[in-house]
MARFI-939695 format. One line per field, with one value per residue: residue number from 1; residue in one letter; x, y, z of N, C-alpha, C in turn. Coordinates in steps of 0.02 Angstrom, whole numbers. Layout:
BEGIN
num = [NUM ...];
residuo = [A ...];
n.x = [X ...];
n.y = [Y ...];
n.z = [Z ...];
ca.x = [X ...];
ca.y = [Y ...];
ca.z = [Z ...];
c.x = [X ...];
c.y = [Y ...];
c.z = [Z ...];
# end
This chain:
BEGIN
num = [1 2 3 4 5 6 7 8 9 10 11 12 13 14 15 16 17 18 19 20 21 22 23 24 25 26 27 28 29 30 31 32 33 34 35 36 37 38 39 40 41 42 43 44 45 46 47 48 49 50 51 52 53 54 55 56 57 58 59 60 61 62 63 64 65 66 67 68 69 70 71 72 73 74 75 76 77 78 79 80 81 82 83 84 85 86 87 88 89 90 91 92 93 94 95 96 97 98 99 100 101 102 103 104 105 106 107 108 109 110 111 112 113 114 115 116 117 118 119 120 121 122 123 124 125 126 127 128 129 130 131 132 133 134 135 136 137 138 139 140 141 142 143 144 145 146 147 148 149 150 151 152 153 154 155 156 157 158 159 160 161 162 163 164 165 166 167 168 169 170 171 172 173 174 175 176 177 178 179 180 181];
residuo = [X X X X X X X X X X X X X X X X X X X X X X X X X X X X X X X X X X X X X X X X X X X X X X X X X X X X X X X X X X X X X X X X X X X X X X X X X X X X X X X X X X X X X X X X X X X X X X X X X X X X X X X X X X X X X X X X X X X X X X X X X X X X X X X X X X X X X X X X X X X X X X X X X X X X X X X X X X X X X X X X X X X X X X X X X X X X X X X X X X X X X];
n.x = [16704 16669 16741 16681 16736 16749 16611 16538 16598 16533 16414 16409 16467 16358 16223 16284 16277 16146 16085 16158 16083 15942 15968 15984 15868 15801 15868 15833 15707 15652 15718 15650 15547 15539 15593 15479 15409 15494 15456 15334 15332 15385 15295 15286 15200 15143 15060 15123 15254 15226 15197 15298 15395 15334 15338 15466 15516 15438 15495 15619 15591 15540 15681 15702 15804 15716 15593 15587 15629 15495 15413 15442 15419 15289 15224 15250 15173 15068 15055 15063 14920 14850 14864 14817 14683 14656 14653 14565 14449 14426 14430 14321 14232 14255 14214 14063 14048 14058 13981 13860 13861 13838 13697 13593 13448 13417 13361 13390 13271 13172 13184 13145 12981 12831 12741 12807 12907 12805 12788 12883 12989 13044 12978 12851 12877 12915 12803 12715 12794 12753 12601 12584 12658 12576 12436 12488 12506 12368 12274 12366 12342 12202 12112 11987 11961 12035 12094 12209 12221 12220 12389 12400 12265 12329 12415 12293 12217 12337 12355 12244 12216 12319 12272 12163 12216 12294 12186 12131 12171 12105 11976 11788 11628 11517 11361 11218 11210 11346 11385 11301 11373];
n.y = [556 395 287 84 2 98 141 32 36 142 108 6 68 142 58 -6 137 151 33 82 202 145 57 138 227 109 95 240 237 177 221 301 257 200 323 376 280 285 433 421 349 426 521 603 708 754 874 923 960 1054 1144 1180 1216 1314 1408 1416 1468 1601 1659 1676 1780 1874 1909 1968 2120 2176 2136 2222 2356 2378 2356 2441 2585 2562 2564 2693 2766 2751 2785 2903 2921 2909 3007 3100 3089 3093 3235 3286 3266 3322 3448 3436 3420 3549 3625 3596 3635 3793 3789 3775 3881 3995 3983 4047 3994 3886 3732 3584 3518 3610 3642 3582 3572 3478 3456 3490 3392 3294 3308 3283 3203 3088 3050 3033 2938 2833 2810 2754 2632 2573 2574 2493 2377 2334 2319 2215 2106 2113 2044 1925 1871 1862 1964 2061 2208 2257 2379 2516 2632 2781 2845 2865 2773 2659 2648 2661 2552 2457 2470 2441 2321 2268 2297 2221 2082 2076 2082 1968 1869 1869 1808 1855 1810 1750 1722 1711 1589 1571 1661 1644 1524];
n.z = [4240 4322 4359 4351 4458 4556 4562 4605 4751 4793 4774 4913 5003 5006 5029 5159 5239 5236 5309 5413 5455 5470 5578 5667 5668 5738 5848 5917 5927 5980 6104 6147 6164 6294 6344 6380 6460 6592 6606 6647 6743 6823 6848 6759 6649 6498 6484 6619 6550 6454 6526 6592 6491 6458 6551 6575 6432 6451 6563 6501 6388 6489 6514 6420 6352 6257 6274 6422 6400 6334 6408 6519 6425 6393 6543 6566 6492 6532 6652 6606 6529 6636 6720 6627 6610 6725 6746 6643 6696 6814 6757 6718 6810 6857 6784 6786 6918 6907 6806 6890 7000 6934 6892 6968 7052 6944 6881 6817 6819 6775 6660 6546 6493 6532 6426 6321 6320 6305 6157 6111 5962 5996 6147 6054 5975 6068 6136 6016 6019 6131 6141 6004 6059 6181 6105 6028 6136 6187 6118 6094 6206 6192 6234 6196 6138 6022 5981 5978 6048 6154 6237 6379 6398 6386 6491 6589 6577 6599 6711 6798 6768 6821 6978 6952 6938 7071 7164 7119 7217 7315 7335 7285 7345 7216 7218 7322 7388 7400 7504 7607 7645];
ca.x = [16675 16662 16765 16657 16759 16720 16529 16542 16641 16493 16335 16422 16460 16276 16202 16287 16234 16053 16080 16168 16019 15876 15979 15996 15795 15766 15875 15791 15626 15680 15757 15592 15476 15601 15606 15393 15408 15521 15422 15277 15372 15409 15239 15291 15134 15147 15046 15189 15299 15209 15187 15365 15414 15291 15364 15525 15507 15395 15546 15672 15568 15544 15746 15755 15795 15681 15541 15607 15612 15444 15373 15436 15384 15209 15209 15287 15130 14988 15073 15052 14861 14813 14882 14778 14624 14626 14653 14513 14404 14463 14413 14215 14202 14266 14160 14016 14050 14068 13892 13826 13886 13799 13626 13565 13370 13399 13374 13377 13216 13139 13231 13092 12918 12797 12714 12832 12935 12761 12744 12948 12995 13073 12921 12820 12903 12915 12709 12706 12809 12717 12537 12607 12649 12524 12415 12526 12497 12282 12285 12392 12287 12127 12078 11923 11977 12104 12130 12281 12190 12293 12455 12345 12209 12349 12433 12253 12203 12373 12351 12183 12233 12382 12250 12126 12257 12304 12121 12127 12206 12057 11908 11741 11591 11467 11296 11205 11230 11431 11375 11292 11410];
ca.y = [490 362 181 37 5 163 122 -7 48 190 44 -42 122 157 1 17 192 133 -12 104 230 115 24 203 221 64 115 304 223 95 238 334 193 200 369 372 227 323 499 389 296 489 549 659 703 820 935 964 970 1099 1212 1204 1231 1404 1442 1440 1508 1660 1691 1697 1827 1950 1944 2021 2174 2223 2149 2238 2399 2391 2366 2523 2627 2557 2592 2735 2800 2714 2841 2989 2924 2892 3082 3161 3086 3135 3314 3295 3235 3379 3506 3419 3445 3625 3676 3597 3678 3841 3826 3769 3912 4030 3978 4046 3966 3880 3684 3556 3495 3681 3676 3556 3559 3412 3463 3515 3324 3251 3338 3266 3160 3020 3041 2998 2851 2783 2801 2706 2573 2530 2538 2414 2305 2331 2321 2124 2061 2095 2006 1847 1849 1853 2013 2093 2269 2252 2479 2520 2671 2826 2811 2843 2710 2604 2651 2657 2473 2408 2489 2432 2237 2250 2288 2151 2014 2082 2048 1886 1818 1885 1804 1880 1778 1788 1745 1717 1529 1555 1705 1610 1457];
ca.z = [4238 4387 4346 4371 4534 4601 4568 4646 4800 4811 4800 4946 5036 5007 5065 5229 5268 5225 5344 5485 5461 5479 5653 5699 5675 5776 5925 5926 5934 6065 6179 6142 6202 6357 6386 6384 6531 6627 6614 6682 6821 6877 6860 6709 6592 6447 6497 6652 6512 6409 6572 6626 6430 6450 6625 6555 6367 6472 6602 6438 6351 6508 6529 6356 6357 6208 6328 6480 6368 6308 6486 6540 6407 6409 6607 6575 6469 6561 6678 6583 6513 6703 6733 6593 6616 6782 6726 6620 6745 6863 6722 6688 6882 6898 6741 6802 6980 6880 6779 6945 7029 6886 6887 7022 7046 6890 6894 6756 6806 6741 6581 6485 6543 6519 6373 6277 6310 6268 6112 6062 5924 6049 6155 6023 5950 6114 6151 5989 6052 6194 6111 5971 6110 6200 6061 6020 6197 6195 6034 6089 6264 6175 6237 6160 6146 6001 5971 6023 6116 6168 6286 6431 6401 6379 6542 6624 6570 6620 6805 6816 6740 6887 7025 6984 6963 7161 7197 7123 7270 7365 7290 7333 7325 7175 7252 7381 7413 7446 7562 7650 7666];
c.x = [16703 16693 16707 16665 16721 16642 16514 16563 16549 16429 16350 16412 16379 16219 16236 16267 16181 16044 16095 16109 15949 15922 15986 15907 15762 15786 15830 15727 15616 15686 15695 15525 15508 15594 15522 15397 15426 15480 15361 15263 15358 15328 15249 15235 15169 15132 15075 15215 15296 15213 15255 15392 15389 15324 15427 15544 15481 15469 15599 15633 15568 15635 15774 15758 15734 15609 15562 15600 15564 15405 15365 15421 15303 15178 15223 15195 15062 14993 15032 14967 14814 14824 14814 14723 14599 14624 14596 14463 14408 14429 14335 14209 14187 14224 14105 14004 14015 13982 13837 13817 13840 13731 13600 13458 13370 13390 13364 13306 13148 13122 13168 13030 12872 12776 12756 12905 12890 12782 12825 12965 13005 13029 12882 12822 12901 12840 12691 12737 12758 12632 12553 12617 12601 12463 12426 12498 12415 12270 12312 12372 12234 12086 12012 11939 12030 12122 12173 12277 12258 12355 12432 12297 12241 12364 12385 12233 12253 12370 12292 12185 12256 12322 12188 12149 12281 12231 12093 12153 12142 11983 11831 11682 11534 11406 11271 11219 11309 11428 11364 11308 11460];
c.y = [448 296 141 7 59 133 66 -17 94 130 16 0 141 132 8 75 198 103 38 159 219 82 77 246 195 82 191 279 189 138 275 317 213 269 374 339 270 391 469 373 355 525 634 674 767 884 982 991 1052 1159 1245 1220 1306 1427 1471 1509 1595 1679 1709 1763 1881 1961 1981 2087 2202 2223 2222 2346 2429 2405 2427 2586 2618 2564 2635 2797 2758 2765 2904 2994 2925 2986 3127 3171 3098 3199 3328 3292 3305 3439 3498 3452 3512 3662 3655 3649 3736 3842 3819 3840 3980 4016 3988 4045 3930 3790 3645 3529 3548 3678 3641 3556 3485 3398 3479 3440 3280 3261 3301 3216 3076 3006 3005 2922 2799 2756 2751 2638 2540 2529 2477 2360 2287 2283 2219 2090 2045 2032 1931 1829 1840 1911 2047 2164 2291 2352 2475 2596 2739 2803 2805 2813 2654 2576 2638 2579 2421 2401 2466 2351 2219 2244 2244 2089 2026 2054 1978 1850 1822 1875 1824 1839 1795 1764 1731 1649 1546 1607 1671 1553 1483];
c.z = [4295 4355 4370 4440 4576 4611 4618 4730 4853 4823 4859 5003 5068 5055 5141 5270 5256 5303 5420 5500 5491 5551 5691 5730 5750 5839 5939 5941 6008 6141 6186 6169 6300 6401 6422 6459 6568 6651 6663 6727 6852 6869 6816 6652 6549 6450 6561 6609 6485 6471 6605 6564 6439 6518 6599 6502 6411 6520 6539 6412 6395 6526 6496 6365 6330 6273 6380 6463 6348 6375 6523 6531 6401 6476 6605 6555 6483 6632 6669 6557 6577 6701 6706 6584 6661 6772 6702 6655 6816 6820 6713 6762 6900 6818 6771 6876 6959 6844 6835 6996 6998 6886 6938 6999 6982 6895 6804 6724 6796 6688 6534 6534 6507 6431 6292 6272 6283 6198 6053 6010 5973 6077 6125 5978 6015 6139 6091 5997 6078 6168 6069 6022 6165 6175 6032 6082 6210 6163 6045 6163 6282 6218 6185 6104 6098 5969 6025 6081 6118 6221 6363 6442 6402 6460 6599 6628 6622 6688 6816 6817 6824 6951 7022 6986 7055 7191 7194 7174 7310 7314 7313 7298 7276 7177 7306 7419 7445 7481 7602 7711 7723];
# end
């Protein structure tokens, strides 16, 4: 138990380290306003601050060892991945060489013939492509003609479209009056 004195000793105690706290506040704030001016005077901005804070902090981190450690084994094996991919790359060449070397008269452009790429799944999805859009573009250009036609009526139309927009530049007269003119 605390005497009444004591209590008393401690409220007084108290009260002054309130009081030296809060004048301790006011100067911190004061030298804080102060230092701001100053940084300003010198043409100090924050965002110096922050870059010479990262300049620094970044030079501390590569002196660590652990950095300094890590660096070398990750050059170490950017090394050995540069190495092996060239190896690999060294081995596609000298097999291809090698089946090159084997085919005598044989070319790639043998190996499928026309008819038999027409006739392919991919082929055919792709011929449907291009009629469907085809097929979309008559349709929102007010074409007449809306069948989507085979892949060569499509191809024929579009080559035929292409060379009378070229002739549109070249208008030819349609009767006899602008002959004449």
């Amino acid at each position: 138990m605390i005497s009444e004195e004591e209590k008393e000793e401690l409220k007084v105690e108290l009260a002054k380290l309130e009081d030296e706290i809060s004048t301790l506040r006011q100067v911190l704030v004061a030298k804080e306003k102060h230092l701001v001016e100053v940084k300003q005077k010198l043409g100090i901005s924050l965002m110096n601050e922050l870059k010479q804070n990262f300049s620094k902090s970044w030079h501390d981190m590569q002196t660590t060892s652990a950095y300094k450690k890590t660096h070398e084994t990750l050059s170490h094996a950017g090394q050995k991945a540069t190495a092996a991919i060239s190896n690999v790359g060294t081995a596609i060449s000298k097999k291809f060489g090698d089946m090159r070397s084997h085919s005598i008269g044989y070319s790639i452009r043998h190996s499928i013939s026309m008819p038999a790429m027409r006739n392919s799944p991919t082929f055919k999805s792709f011929e449907e492509k291009v009629e469907t859009t085809v097929t979309s573009l008559k349709t929102k250009v007010g074409g007449t003609n809306h069948t989507g036609g085979s892949f060569e009526e499509v191809l024929s139309s579009t080559a035929h479209a292409s060379a009378q927009s070229s002739l549109a530049g070249t208008r030819l007269p349609e009767s006899e009056e602008e002959l004449q003119c």
